[in-house]
py3Dmol code that shows the C-alpha trace and the ligand (Angstrom):
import py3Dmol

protein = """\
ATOM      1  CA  UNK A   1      98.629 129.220 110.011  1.00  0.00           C
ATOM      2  CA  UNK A   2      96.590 127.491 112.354  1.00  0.00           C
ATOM      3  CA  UNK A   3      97.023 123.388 113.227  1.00  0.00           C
ATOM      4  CA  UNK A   4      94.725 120.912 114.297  1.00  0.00           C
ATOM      5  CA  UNK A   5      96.178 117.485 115.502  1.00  0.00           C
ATOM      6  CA  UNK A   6      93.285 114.943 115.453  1.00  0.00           C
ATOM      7  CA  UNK A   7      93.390 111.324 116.991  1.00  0.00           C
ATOM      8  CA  UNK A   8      92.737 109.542 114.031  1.00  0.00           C
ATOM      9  CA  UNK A   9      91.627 109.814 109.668  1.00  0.00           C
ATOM     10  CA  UNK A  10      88.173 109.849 110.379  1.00  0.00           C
ATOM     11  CA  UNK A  11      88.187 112.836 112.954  1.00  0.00           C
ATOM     12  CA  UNK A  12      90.516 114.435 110.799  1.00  0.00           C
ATOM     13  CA  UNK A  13      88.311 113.533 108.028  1.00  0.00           C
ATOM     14  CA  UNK A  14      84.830 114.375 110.252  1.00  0.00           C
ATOM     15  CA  UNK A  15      86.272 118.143 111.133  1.00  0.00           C
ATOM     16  CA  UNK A  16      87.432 119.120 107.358  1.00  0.00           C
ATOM     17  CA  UNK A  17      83.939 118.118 106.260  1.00  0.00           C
ATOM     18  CA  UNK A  18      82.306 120.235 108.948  1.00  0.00           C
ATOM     19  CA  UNK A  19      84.526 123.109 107.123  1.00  0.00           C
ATOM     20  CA  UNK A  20      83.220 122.414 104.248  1.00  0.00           C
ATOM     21  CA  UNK A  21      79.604 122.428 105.140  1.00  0.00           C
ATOM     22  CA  UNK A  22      79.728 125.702 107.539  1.00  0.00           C
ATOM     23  CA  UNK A  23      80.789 127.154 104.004  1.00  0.00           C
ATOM     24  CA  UNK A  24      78.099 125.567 101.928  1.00  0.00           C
ATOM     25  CA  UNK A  25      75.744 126.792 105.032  1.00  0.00           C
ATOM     26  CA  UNK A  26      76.693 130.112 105.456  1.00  0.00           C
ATOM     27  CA  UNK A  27      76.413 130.413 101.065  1.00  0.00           C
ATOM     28  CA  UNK A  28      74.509 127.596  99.330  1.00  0.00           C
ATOM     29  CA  UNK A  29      76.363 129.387  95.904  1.00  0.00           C
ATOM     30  CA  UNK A  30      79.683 128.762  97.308  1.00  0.00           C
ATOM     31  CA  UNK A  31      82.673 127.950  95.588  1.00  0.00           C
ATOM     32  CA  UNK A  32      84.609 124.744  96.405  1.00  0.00           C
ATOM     33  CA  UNK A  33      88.432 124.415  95.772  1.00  0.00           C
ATOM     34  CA  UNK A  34      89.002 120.707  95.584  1.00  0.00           C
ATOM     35  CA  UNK A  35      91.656 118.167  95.745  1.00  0.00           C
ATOM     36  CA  UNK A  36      92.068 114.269  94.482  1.00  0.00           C
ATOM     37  CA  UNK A  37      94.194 111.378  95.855  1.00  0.00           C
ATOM     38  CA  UNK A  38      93.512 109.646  99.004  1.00  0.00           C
ATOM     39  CA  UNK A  39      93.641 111.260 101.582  1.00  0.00           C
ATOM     40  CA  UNK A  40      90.282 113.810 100.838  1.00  0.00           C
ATOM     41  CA  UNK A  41      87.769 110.926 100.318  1.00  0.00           C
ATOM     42  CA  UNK A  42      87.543 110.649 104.122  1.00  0.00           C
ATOM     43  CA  UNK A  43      86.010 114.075 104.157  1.00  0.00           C
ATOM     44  CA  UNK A  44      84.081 113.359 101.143  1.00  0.00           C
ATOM     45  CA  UNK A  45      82.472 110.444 102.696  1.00  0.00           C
ATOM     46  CA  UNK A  46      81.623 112.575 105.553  1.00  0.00           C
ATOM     47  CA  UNK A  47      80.017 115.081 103.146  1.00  0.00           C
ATOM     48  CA  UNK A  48      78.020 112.549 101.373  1.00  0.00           C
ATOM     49  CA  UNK A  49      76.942 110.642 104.563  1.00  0.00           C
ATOM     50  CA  UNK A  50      75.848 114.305 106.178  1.00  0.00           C
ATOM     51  CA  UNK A  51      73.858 114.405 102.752  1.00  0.00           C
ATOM     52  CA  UNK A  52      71.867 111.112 103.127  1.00  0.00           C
ATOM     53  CA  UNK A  53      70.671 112.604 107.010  1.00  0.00           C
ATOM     54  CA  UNK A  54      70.062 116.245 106.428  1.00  0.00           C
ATOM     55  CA  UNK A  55      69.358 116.745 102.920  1.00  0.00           C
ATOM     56  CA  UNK A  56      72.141 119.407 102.576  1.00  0.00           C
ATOM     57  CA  UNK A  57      71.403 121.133  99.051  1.00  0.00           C
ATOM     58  CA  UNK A  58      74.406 121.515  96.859  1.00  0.00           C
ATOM     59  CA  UNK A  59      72.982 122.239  93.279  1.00  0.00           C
ATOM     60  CA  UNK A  60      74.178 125.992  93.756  1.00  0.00           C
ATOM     61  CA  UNK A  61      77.814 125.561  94.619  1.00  0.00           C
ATOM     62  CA  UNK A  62      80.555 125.741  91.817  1.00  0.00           C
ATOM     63  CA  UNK A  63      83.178 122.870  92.049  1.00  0.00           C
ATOM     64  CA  UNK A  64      86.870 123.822  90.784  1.00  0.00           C
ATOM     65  CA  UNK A  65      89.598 121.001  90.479  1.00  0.00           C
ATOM     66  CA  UNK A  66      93.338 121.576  91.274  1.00  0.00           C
ATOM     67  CA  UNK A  67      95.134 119.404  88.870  1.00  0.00           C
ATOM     68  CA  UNK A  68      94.537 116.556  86.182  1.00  0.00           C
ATOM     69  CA  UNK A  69      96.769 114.213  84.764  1.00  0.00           C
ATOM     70  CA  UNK A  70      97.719 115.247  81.024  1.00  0.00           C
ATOM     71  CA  UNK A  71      96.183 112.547  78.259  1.00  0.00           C
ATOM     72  CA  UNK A  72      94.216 109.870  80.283  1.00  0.00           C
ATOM     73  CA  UNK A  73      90.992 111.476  79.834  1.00  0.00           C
ATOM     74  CA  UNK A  74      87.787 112.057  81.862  1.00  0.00           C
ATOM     75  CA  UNK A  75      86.553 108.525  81.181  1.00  0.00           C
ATOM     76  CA  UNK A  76      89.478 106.896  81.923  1.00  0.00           C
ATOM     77  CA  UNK A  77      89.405 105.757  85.855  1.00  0.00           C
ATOM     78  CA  UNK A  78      92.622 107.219  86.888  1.00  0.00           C
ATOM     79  CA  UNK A  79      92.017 110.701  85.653  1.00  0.00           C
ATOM     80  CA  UNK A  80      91.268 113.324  88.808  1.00  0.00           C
ATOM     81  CA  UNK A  81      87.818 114.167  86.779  1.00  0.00           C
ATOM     82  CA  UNK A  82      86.543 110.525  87.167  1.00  0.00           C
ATOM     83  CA  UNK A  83      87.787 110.562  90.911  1.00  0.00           C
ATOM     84  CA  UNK A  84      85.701 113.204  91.823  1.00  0.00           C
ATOM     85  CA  UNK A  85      82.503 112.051  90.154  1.00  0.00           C
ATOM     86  CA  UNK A  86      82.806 108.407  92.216  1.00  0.00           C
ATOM     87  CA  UNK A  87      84.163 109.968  95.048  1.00  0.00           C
ATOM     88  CA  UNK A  88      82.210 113.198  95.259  1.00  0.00           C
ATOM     89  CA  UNK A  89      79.547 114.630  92.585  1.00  0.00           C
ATOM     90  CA  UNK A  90      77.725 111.373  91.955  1.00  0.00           C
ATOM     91  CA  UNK A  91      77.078 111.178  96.127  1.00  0.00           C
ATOM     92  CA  UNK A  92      75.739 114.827  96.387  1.00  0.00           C
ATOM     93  CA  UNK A  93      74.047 115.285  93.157  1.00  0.00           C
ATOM     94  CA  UNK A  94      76.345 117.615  91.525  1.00  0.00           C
ATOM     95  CA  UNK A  95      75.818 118.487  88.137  1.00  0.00           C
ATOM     96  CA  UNK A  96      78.889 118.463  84.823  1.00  0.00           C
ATOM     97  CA  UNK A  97      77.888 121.798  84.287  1.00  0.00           C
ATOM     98  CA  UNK A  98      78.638 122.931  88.032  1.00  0.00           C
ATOM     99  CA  UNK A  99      82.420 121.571  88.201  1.00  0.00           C
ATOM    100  CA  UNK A 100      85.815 122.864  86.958  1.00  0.00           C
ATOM    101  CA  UNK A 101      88.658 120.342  85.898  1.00  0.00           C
ATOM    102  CA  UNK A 102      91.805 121.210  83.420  1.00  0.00           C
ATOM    103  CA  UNK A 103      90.485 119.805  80.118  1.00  0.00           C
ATOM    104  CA  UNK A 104      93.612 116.863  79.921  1.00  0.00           C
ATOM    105  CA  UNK A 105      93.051 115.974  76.196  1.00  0.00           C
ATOM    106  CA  UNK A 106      93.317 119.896  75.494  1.00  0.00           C
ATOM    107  CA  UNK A 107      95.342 120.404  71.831  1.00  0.00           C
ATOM    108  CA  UNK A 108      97.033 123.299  72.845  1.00  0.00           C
ATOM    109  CA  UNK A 109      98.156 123.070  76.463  1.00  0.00           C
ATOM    110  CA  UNK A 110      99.038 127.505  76.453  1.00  0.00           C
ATOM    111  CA  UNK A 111      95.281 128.347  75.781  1.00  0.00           C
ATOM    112  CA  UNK A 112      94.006 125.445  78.025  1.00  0.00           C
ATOM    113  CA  UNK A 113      96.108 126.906  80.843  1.00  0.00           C
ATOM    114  CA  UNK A 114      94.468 130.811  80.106  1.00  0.00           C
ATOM    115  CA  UNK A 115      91.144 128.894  80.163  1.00  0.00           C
ATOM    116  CA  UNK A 116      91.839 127.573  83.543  1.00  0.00           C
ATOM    117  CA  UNK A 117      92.761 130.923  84.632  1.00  0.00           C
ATOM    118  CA  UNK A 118      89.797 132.798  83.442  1.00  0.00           C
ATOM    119  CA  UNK A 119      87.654 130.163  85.281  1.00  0.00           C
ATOM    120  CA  UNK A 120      89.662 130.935  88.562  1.00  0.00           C
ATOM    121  CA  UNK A 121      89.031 134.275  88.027  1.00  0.00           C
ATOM    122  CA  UNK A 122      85.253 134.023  87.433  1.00  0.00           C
ATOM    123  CA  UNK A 123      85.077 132.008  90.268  1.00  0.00           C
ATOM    124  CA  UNK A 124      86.556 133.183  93.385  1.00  0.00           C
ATOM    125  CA  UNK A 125      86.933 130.167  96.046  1.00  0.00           C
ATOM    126  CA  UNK A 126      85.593 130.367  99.176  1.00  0.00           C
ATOM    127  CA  UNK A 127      87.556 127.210 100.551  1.00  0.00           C
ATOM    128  CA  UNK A 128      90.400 125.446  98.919  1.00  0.00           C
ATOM    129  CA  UNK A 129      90.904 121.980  99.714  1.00  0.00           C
ATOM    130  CA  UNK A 130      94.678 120.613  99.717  1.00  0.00           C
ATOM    131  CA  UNK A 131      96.387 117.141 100.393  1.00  0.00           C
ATOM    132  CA  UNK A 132     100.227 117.272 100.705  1.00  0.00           C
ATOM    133  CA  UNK A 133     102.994 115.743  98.385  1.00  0.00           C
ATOM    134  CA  UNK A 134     105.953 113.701 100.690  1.00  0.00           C
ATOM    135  CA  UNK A 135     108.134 115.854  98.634  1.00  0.00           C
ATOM    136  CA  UNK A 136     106.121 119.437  99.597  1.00  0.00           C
ATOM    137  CA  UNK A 137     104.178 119.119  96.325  1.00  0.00           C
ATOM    138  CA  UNK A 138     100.422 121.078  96.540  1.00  0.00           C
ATOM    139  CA  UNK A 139      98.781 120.136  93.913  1.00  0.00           C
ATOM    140  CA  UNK A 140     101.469 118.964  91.265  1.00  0.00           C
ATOM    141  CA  UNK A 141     103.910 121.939  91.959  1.00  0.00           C
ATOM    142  CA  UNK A 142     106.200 120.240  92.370  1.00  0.00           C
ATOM    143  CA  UNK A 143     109.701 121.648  94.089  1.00  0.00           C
ATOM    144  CA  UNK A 144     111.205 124.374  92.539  1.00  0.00           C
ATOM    145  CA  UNK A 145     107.974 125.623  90.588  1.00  0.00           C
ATOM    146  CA  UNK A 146     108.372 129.651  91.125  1.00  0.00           C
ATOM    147  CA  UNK A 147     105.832 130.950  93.796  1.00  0.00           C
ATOM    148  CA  UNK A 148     103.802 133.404  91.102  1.00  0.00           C
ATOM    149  CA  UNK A 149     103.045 130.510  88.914  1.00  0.00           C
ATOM    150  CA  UNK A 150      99.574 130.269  87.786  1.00  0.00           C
ATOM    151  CA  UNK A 151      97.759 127.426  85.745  1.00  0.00           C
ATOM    152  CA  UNK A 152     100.458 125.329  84.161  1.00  0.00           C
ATOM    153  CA  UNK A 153     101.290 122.165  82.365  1.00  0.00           C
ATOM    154  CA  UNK A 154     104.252 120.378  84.416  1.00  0.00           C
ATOM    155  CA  UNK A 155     106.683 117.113  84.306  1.00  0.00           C
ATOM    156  CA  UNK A 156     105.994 115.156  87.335  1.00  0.00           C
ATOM    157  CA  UNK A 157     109.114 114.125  89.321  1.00  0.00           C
ATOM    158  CA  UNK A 158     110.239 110.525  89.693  1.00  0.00           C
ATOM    159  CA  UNK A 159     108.766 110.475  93.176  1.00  0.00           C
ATOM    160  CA  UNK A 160     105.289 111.759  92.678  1.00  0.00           C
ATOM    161  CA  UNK A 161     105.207 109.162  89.475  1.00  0.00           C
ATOM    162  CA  UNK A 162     106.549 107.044  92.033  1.00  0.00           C
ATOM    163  CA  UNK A 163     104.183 107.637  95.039  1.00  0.00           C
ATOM    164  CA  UNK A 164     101.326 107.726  92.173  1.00  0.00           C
ATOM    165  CA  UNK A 165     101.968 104.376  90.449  1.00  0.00           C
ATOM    166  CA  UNK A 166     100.005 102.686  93.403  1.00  0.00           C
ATOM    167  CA  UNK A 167      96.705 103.903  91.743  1.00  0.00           C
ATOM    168  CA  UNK A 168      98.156 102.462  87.971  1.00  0.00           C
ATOM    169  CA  UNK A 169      98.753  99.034  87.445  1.00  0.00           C
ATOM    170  CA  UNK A 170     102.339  99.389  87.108  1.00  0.00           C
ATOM    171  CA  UNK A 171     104.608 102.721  86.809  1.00  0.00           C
ATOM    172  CA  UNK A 172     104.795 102.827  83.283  1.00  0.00           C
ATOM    173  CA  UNK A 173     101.122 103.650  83.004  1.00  0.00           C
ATOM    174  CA  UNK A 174     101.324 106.821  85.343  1.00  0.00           C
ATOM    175  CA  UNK A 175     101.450 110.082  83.237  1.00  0.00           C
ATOM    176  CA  UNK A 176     104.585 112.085  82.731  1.00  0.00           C
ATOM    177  CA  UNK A 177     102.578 115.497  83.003  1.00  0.00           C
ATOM    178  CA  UNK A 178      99.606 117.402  84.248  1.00  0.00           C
ATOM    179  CA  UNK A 179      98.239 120.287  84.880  1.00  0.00           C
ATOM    180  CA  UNK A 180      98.103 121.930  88.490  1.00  0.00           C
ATOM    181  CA  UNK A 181      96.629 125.329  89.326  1.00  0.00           C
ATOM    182  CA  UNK A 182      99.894 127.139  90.163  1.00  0.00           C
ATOM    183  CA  UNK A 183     100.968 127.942  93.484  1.00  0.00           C
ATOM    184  CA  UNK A 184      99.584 131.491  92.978  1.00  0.00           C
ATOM    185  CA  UNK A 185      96.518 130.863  91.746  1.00  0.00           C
ATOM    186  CA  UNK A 186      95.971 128.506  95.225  1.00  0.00           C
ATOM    187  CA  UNK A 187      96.926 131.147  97.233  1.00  0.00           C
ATOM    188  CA  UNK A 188      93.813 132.826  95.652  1.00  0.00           C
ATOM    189  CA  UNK A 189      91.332 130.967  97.837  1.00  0.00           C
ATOM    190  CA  UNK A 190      89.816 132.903 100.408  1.00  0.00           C
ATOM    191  CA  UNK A 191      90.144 129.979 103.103  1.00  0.00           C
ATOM    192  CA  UNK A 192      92.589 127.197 102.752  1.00  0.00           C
ATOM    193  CA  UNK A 193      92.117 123.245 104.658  1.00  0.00           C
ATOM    194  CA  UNK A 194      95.496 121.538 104.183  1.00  0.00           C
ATOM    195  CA  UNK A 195      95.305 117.947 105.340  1.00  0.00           C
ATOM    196  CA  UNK A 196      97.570 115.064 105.931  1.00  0.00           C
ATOM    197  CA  UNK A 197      96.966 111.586 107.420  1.00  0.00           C
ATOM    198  CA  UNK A 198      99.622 108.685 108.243  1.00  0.00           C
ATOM    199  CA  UNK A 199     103.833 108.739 109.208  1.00  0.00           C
ATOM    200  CA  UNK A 200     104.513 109.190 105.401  1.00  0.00           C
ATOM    201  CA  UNK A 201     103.446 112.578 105.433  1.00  0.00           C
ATOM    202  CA  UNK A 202     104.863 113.559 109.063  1.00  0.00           C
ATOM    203  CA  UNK A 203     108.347 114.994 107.018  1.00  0.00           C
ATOM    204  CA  UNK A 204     106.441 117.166 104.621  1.00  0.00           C
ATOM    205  CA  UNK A 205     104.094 118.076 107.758  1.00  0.00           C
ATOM    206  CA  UNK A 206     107.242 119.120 109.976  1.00  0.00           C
ATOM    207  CA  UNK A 207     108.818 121.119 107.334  1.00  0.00           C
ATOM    208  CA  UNK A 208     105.290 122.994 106.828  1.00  0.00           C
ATOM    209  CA  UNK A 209     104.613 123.675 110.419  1.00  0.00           C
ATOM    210  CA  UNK A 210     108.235 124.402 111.764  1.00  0.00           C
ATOM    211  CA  UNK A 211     110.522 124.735 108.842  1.00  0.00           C
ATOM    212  CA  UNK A 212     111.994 127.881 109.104  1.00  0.00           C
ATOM    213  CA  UNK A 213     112.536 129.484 105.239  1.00  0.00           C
ATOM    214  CA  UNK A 214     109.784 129.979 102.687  1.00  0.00           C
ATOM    215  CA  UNK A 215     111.092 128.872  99.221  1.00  0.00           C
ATOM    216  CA  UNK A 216     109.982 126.716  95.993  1.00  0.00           C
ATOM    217  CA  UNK A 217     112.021 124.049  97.147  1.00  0.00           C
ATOM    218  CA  UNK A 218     109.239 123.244  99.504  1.00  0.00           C
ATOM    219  CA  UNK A 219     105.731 124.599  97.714  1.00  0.00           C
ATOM    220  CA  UNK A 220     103.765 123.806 100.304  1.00  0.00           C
ATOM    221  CA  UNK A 221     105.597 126.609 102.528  1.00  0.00           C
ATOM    222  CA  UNK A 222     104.039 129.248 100.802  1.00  0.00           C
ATOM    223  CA  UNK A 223     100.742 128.286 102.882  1.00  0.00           C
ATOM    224  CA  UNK A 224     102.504 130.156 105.757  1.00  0.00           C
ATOM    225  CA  UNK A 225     101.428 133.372 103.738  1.00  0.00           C
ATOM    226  CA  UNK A 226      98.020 132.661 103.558  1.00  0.00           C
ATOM    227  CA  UNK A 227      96.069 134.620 106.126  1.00  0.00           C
ATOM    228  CA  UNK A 228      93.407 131.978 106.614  1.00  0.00           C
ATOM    229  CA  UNK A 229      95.528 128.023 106.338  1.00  0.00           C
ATOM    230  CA  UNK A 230      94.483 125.738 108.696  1.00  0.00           C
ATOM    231  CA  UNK A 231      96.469 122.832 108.865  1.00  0.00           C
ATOM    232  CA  UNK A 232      94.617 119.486 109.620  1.00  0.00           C
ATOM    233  CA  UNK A 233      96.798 116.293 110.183  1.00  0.00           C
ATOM    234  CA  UNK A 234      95.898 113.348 112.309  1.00  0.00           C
ATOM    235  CA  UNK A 235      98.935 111.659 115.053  1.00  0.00           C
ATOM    236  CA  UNK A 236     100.806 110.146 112.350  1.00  0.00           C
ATOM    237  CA  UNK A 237     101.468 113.238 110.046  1.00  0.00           C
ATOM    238  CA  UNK A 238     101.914 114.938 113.192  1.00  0.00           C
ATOM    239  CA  UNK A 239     104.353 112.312 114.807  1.00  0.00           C
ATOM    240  CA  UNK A 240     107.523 114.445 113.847  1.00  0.00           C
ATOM    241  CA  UNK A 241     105.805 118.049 115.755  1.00  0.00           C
ATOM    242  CA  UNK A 242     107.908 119.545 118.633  1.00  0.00           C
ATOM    243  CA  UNK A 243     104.443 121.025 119.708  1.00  0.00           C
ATOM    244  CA  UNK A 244     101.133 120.056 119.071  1.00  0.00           C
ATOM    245  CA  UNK A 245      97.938 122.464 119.442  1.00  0.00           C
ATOM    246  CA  UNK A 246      94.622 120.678 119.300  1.00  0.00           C
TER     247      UNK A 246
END
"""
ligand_1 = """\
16
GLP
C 98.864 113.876 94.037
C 97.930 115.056 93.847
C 98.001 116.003 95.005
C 97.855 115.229 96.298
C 99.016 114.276 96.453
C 98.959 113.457 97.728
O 100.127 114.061 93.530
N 98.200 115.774 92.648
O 96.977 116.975 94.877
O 97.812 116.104 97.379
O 98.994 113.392 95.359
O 98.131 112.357 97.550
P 97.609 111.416 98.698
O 96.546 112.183 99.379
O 97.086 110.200 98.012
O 98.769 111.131 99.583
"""
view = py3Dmol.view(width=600, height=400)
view.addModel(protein, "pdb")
view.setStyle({"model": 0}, {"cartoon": {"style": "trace"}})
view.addModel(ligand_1, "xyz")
view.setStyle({"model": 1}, {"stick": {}})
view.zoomTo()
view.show()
């Protein structure tokens, strides 16, 4: 695993991006793994602001969500599919048809989860995008989901409801369950970015880089695997590291 300690979100932010696009260079049909809540939209921005100068072209690249919440559906501004249209597709002109997101309002959650699979499958990723969990959590794998887990529908913990509520207008409104791309199926990508920004995640980012054992009770461990993880934190996250590479 490799780890990048940048001064602050936007150069953390700026280098992820440029990650992103030496992918979309090198392959203009490239598929993106990608990841909601906060702390991605920096690199977004960067991606859509490289857009406006240069004109990057990205109506060949195939899109593919990690997780959704369960029942809010697309429309509804919460839900991880309308995230990525404001915060993403709408900036660099990416198509419905070219993006990937569990179907939330799915009747029977078994086949939805196959579906999901089968569209990992056909789609091998070239880069997988990840945030971090203060609990460990990738994606919402949460601790204690088994390591060969592939697309499932999970019970969010107390914490991540809790952590997530700041989005809702009050906790009660934050979903009970979602679906996540299992920890397996992540470990699938062929590259993985795994960011973090700000002292909240420097725990989480500690136990990642230095922890010692691999098990569920961490998910995010099971990056230490993956031959190509780089992690990408700015001072904050990283405020808890004995050493620090940059
Ligand atoms: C949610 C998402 C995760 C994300 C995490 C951290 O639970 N399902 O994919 O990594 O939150 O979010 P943030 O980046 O807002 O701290």
């Amino acid at each position: 695993m490799k780890l990048l300690v940048l001064d602050s979100y936007e150069e953390m932010s700026r280098v992820a991006g440029e990650a992103v696009l030496a992918t979309v260079k090198a392959n203009p049909h490239a598929v993106l793994g990608l990841a909601t809540g906060s702390t991605p939209i920096g690199l977004y921005e960067h991606l859509i602001e490289e857009k406006k100068k240069n004109g990057t072209d990205y109506t060949g690249v195939t899109c593919i969500n990690l997780d959704e919440y369960a029942g809010l559906g697309e429309d509804h501004d919460q839900s991880y599919a309308y995230f990525m249209k404001k915060h993403l597709f709408l900036g660099l002109g990416i198509e419905k048809g070219q993006t990937y997101i569990e179907n939330d309002l799915a009747e029977n959650g078994e086949e939805e989860c196959l579906r999901y699979d089968a569209v990992l499958e056909k789609y091998p990723r070239d880069i997988q995008i990840l945030g971090i969990g203060s609990n460990g959590h990738i994606a919402f794998n949460e601790p204690g989901t088994p390591f060969d887990k592939t697309t499932h529908r999970v019970a969010l913990t107390e914490g991540t409801i809790r952590d997530n509520s700041r989005f809702f207008r009050s906790v009660d409104e934050v979903p009970k369950y979602a679906y996540t791309m299992g920890p397996k199926s992540i470990m699938g990508s062929k590259k993985i970015l795994i960011l973090a920004s700000g002292e909240g995640k420097a725990k989480a980012i500690q136990e990642l880089v230095e922890g010692t054992e691999i098990t569920p009770d961490f998910p995010a461990g099971i990056l230490r695997n993956h031959p190509d993880c780089t992690v990408i934190v700015d001072k904050g996250a990283a405020s808890l590291l004995q050493e620090r590479c940059v």
